[in-house]
C-alpha positions in Angstrom: -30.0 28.1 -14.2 -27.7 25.6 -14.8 -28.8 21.4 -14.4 -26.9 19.9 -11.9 -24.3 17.6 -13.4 -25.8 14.0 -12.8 -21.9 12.0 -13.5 -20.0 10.8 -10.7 -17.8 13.1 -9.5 -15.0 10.7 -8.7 -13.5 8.1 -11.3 -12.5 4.3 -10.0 -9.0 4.0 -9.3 -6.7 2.4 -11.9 -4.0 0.3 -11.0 -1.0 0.2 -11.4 1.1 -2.7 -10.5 4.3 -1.9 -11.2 3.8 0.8 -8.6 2.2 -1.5 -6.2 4.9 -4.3 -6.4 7.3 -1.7 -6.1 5.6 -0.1 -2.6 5.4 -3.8 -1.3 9.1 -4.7 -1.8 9.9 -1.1 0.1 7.9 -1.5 2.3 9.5 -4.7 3.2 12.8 -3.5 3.0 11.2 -1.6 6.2 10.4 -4.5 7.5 6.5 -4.5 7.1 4.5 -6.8 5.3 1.9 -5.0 2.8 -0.7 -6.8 0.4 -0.3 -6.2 -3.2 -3.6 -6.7 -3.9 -6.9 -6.9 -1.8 -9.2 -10.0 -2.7 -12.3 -7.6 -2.8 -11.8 -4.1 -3.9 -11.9 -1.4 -1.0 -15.1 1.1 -1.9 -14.0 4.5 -0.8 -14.0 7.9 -2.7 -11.4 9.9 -3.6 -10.6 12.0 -6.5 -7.0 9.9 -6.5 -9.3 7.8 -9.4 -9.6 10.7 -11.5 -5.3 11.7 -11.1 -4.9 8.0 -12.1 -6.4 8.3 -15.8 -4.1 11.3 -16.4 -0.8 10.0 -15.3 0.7 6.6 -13.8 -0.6 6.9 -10.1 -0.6 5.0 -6.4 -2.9 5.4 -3.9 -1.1 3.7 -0.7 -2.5 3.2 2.7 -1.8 2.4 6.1 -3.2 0.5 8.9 -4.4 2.7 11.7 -4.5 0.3 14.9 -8.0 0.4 16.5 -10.4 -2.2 18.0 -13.0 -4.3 16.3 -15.8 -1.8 17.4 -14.0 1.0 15.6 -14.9 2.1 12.2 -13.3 5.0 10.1 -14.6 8.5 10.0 -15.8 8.6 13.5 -14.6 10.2 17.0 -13.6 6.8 18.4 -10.9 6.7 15.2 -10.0 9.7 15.6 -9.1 9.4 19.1 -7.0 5.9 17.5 -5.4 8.0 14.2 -3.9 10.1 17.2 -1.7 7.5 19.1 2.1 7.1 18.8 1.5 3.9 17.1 -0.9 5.1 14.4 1.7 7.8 14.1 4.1 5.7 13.1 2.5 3.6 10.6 2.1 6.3 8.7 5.6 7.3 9.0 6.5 4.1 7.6 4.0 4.5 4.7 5.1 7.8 4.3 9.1 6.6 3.7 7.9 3.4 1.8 6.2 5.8 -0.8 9.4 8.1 -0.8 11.3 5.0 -1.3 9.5 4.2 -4.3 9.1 7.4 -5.7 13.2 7.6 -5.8 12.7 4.4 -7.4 10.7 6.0 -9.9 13.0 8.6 -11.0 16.4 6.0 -10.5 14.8 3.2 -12.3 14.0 3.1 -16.0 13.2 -0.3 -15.8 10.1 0.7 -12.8 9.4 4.0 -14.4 9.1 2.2 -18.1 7.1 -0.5 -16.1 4.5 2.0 -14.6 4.3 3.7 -18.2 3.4 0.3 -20.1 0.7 -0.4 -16.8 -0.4 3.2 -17.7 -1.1 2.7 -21.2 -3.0 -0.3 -20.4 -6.9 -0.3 -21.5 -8.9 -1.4 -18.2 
């Protein structure tokens, strides 16, 4: 029988700011104000890490509206993700990130920009 493998299953998620700046300047095109960057890193898993070593990635989010005694992955949030407004956020994240995905393909400059971010060593 086989060892268990004992590496981490997910990778950290690369940045890439050309994508980023890119989703922020959408985004307020929509009208929303999004951060660029967080001051401390958000600790989550997802295998979105792993996608971003093999090819220039984003991993957006969107604010679901809750109440300070509300945290993620719980019945109380899920009862929040399920409103009208929550549905609408992520409508707006949802055109914001098809906004810069045309970008993407339109843009040699963005699309160059996300290639040299890419090829970056972390």
């Amino acid at each position: 029988m086989r060892a268990p493998d004992r590496d981490p299953t997910y990778s950290d998620l690369r940045i890439n700011s050309t994508l980023c700046k890119t989703y922020v300047e959408d985004m307020a095109h929509l009208g929303l104000k999004i951060k660029q960057e967080e001051p401390v890193p958000f600790e989550a898993s997802t295998d979105m890490g792993n996608v971003s070593y093999v090819v220039p990635s984003f991993h957006g989010a969107f604010p679901v509206p809750t109440t300070p005694d509300v945290a993620a992955h719980n019945p109380k949030f899920a009862a929040c993700a399920g409103t009208e407004e929550a549905h609408l956020s992520a409508l707006a994240c949802a055109k914001g990130m098809a906004m810069m995905a045309i970008r993407v393909l339109t843009d040699d400059n963005i699309a160059d920009g996300a290639r040299r971010d890419f090829n970056k060593k972390n």
